[in-house]
C-alpha positions in Angstrom: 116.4 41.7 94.6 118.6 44.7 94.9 115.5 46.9 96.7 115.1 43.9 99.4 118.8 44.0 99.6 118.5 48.0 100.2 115.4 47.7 102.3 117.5 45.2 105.1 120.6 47.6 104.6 118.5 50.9 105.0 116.7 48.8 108.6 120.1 47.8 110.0 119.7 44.1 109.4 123.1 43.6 107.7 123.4 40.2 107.9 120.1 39.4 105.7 120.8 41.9 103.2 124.8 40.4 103.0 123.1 37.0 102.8 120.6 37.9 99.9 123.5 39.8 98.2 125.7 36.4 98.1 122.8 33.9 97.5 121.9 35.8 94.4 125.4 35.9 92.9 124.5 39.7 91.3 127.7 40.9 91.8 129.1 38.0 89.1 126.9 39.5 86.2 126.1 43.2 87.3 129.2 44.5 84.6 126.1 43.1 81.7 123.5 44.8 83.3 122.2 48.3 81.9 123.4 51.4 83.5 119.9 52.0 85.3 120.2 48.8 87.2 124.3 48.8 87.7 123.4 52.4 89.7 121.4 50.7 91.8 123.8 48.1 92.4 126.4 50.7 93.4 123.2 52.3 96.0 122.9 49.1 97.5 126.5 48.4 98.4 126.8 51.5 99.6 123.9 51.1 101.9 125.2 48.1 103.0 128.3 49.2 103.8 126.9 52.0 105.5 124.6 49.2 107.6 127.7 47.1 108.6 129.6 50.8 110.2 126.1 51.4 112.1 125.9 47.7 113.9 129.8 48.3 114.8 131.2 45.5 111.9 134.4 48.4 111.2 135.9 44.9 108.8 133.0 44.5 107.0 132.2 48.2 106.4 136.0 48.6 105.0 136.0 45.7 102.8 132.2 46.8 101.4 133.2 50.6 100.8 136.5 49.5 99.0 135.3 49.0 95.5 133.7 52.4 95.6 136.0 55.0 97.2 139.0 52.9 95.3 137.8 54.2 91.7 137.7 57.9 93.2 134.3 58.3 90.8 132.2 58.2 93.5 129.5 60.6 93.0 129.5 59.2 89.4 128.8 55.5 90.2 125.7 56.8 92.6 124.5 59.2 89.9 124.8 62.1 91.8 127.1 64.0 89.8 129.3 64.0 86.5 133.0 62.8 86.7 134.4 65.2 83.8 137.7 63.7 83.1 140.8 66.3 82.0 141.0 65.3 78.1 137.5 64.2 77.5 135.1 65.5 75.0 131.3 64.5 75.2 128.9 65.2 72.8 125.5 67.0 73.5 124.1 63.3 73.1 126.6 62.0 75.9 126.1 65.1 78.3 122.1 64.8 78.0 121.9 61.5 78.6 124.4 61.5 81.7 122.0 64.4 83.1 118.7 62.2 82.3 120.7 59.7 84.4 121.4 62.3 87.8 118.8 61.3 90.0 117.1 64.0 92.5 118.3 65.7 95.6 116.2 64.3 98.1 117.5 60.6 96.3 120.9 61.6 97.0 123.5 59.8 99.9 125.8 62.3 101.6 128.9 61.8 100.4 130.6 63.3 103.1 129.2 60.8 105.6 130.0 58.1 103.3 134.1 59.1 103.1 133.9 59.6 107.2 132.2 56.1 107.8 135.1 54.6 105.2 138.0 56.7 106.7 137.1 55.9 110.3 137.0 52.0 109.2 140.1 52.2 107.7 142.1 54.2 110.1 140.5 51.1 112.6 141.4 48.5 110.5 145.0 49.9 108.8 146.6 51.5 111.8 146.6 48.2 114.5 148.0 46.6 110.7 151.0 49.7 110.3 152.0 48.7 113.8 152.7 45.1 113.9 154.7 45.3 110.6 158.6 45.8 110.8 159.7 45.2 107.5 159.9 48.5 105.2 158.7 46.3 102.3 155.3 45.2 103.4 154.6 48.7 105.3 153.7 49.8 101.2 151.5 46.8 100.8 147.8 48.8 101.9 144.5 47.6 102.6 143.2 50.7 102.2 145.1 52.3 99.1 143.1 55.8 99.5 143.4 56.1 103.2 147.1 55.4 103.3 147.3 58.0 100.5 146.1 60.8 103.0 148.1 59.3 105.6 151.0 59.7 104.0 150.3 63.2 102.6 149.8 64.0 106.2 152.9 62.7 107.3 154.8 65.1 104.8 153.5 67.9 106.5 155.6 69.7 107.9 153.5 72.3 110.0 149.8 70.8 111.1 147.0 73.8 112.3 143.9 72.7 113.8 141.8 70.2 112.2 138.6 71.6 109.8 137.4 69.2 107.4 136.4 65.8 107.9 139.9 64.6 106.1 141.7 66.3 108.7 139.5 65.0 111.7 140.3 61.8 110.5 144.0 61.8 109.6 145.6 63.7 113.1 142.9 61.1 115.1 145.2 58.7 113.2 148.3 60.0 114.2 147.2 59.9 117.6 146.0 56.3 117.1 149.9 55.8 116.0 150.9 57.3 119.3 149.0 55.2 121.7 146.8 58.7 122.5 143.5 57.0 122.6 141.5 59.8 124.1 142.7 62.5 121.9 141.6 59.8 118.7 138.6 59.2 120.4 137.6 63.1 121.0 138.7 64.2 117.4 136.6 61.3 115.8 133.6 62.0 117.7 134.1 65.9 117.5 133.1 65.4 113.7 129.9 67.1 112.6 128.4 65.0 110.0 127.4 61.9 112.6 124.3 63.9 113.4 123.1 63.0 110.1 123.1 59.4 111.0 120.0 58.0 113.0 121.0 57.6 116.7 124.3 59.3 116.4 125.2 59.0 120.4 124.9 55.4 120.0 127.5 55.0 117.2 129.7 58.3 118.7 129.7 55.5 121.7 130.2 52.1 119.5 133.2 54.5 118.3 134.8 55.2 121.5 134.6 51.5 122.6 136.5 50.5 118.7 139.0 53.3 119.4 140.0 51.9 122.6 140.6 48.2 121.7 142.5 49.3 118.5 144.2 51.5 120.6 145.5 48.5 123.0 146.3 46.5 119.6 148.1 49.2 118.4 150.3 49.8 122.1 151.0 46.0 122.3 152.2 45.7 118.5 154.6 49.4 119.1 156.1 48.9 122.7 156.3 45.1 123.0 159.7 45.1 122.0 160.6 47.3 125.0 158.9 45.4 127.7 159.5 42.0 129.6 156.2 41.6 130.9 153.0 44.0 131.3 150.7 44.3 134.1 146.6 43.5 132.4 145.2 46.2 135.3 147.8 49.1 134.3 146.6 48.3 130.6 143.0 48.3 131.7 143.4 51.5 133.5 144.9 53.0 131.0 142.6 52.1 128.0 139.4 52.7 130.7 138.7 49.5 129.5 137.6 46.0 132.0 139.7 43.7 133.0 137.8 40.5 130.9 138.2 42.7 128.0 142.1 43.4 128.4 142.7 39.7 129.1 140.2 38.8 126.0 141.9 40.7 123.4 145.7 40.0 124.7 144.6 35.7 124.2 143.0 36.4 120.8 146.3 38.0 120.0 148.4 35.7 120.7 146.1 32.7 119.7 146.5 34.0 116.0 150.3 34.4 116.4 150.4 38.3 116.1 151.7 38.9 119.7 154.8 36.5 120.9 154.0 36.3 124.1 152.1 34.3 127.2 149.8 34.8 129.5 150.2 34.5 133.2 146.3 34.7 134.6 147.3 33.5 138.4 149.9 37.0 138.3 147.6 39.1 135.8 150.5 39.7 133.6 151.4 39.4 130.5 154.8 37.9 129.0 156.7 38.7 126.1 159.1 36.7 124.4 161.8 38.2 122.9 162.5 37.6 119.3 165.3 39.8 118.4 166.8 38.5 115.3 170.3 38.6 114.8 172.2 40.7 111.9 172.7 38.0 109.3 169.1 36.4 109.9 167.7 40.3 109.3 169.9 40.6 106.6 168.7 37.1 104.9 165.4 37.9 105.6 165.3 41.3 103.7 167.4 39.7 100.7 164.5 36.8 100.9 161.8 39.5 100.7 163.4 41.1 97.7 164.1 38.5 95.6 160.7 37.5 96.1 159.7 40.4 95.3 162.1 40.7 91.9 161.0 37.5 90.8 157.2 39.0 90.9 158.2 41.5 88.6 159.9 39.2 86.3 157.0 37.1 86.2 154.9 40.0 85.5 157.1 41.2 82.7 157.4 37.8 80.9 153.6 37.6 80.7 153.1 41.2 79.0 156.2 40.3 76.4 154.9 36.4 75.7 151.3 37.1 76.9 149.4 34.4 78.9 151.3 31.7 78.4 154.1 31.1 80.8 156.1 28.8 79.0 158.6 29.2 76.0 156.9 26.5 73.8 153.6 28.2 73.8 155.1 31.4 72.0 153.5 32.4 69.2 156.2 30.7 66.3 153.9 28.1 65.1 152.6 24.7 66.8 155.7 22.8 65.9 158.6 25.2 66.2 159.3 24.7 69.9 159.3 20.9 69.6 161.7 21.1 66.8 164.0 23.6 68.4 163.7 21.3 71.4 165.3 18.3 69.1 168.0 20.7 67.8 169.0 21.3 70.9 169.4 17.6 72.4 171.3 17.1 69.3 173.9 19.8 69.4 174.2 18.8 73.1 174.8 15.3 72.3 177.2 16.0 69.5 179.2 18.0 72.1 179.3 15.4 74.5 180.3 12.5 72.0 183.5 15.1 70.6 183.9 17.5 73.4 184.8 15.2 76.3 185.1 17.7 79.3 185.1 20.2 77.3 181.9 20.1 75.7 180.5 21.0 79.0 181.6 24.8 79.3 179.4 27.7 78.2 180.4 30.6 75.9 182.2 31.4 73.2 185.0 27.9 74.1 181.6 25.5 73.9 181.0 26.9 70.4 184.1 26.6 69.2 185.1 23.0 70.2 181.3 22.4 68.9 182.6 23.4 65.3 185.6 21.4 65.7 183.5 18.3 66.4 181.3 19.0 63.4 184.3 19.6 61.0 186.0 16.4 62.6 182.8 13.8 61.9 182.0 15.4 58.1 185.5 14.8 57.3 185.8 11.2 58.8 182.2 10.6 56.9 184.2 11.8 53.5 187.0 9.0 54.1 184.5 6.6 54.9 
């Protein structure tokens, strides 16, 4: 099953080999498998993820490369290297059969090509994603946690030369992404070496361009909306060289999923933004919203590595019984409060003890008279 799978992935035909992949639910029971056969595995995604960046599916390429670049062990998992951690030891048995596992050079998938194909999706997928968020708090919530690591690494910079590797191709074409510079993105993605390796390179340096330029519009609308009343669709076709059906395509998708507030006027070619400024307190309630939220996350989190799985009190590990009998305490003391307290009984702290006591002391010595 996984050499069909790799055999539709290696020929382009991603949607079979996705198909096959779900239909035999391998990826439910790969972790049994032997190591031989969980290599493969890792091949065949790979392939497949490379097959989805080829036919121009940027989404599905991301979302397929995820699992392997987000371990950072990826020559390991294809068996094309050895993944020596810092304060590991292996033994002459270990080391001999991790080289009887290595498989040949001419076996081998370029790793470099790989990381471009993932970094290029991402950059397409997380930038468009950077710009249509305002709040601070879900800016840190990634798709891509390896790309936004370089990005961010790039933003600390504080002096940028001209780009060499592939990494730094990648990360000032997404800074001009950021900056609405399409062209400049588009010339320092396709000005990377390692697409000659691909079969029909011009083809995908084109499907590349075209990406760049409607992620570029996404990413323009989602910055300078704010600033604008309405927008002209020709000036944004002009200036993203792209057609007018195009422009007016993506601008409805956007704001048929609710990620553009705006409307379109078709009869004026223009677009119209609605402004949604919100005022101080409703910013202000809506960042306290997002961090109690997030607070009570982290509470939840904590209380199930102290108590474990269970989320409730009873299911502690004191015994089956113990939390129903500490239930019944409870409901007594409360009702011997309320039968002596009065209003009292109802306050907390150190008072509510005390006039509990008094209650207790005043019914064991009315029980002696009796």
């Amino acid at each position: 099953m996984l050499s069909h799978i790799y055999h539709h992935a290696l020929h382009n035909d991603f949607h079979t080999a996705r198909d096959m992949l779900l239909m035999s639910h391998l990826q439910e029971t790969i972790h049994s498998a032997d190591v031989a056969t969980q290599i493969l595995y890792n091949r065949t995604i790979t392939q497949l993820g490379l097959c989805a960046f080829r036919s121009g599916l940027i989404k599905e390429a991301q979302a397929t490369l995820q699992d392997i670049f987000a371990t950072q062990r990826v020559k390991e998992l294809l068996a094309q290297g050895v993944h020596q951690q810092r304060f590991q030891v292996m033994t002459p048995e270990q080391e001999k059969a991790e080289k009887q596992r290595q498989l040949p050079f001419h076996m081998h998938i370029n790793t470099e090509l790989l990381e471009a194909a993932f970094l290029v999706s991402s950059m397409l997928v997380e930038i468009p994603l950077l710009a249509s968020i305002d709040s601070e708090e879900l800016k840190r919530k990634a798709i891509s946690k390896p790309f936004r690591r370089l990005l961010d690494f790039a933003d600390k910079q504080v002096f940028t030369g001209p780009p060499e590797s592939t990494r730094d191709h990648i990360m000032q074409a997404s800074k001009a992404l950021q900056d609405g510079d399409w062209e400049r993105c588009r010339d320092l993605v396709q000005s990377i070496k390692i697409w000659s390796l691909m079969p029909e390179s011009a083809a995908i340096k084109e499907m590349l361009a075209h990406r760049i330029q409607e992620q570029g519009l996404r990413t323009y609308l989602f910055t300078y909306a704010p600033h604008y009343s309405a927008l002209s669709l020709s000036l944004l076709a002009r200036t993203f060289s792209l057609p007018l059906r195009t422009v007016t395509s993506i601008v409805s998708k956007m704001i048929w999923t609710e990620e553009l507030s705006a409307s379109l006027d078709q009869s004026g070619g223009v677009v119209i933004f609605h402004k949604t400024d919100l005022s101080r307190v409703q910013q202000l309630g809506q960042t306290i919203a997002e961090k109690v939220a997030a607070m009570v996350e982290q509470n939840e989190k904590t209380l199930d590595g102290k108590v474990g799985t269970a989320s409730s009190w009873a299911d502690r590990g004191d015994g089956p019984g113990k939390g129903e009998k500490r239930g019944e305490q409870a409901q007594e003391r409360r009702g011997r409060g309320e039968r002596t307290g009065g209003p009292r009984g109802a306050r907390g702290g150190r008072g509510a003890r005390f006039h509990q006591g008094l209650g207790n002391q005043m019914s064991s010595h009315t029980s002696k008279r009796q």
